[in-house]
N, C-alpha and C positions, 0 to 999 in steps of 0.2 A: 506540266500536262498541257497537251494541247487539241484543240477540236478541230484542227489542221490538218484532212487528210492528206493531202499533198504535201506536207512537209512529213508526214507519220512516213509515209512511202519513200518517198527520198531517202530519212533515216535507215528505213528497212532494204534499200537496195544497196546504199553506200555513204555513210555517213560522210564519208572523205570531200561529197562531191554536193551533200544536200546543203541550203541556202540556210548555212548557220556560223555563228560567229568564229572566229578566228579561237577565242578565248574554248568555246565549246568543242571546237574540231584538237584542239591542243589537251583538254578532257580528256577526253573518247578516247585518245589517241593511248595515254596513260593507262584508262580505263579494259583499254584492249591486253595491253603490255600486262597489267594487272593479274588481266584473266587466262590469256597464256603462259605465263611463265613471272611469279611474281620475284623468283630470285634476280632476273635481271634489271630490274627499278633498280636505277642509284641516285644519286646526287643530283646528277646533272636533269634527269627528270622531273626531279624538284622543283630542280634551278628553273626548267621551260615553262614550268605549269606559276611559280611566280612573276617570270617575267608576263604572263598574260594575266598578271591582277590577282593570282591568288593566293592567300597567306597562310600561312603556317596551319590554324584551324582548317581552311578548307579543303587542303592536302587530307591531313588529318578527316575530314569527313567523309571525302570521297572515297579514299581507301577504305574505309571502314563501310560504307554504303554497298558500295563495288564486290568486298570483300563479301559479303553478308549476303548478298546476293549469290554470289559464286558459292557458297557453302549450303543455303538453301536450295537453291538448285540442283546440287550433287545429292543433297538427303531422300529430297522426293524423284530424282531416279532413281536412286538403290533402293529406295524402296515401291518403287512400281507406281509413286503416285499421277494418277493422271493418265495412265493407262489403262486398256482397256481388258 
């Protein structure tokens, strides 16, 4: 979390391009992959998101966070939450 509205903004126009680490743009990057289309994650995804530091758990969390997210999301449109 951050009280960073300039950096909130940036994330919100294009993560690709906001003033955040290599390690987090290589996340996202997954994270997007994730939520468009989770069949095409393979190996090699894996492979990018360890070479920038992260292990076996943090794969394992972020999917599942990512995941959790994209499931709760789809619940409260189908069922009109947050509409008006």
């Amino acid at each position: 979390m951050t009280l960073d509205e300039e950096l909130v903004k940036a994330l919100q126009d294009d993560y690709r391009t906001a003033p955040i680490s290599e390690a987090d743009r290589v996340m996202l990057d997954y994270v997007l992959q994730l939520t468009k289309d989770a069949t095409r994650i393979s190996q090699a995804d894996h492979e990018r998101l360890r070479l920038h530091g992260f292990d076996d758990r943090a794969i394992l969390q972020i999917t599942l966070i990512a995941s959790w997210f994209n499931y709760i999301n789809r619940v409260a449109d189908a069922l009109g939450v947050g509409r008006d």
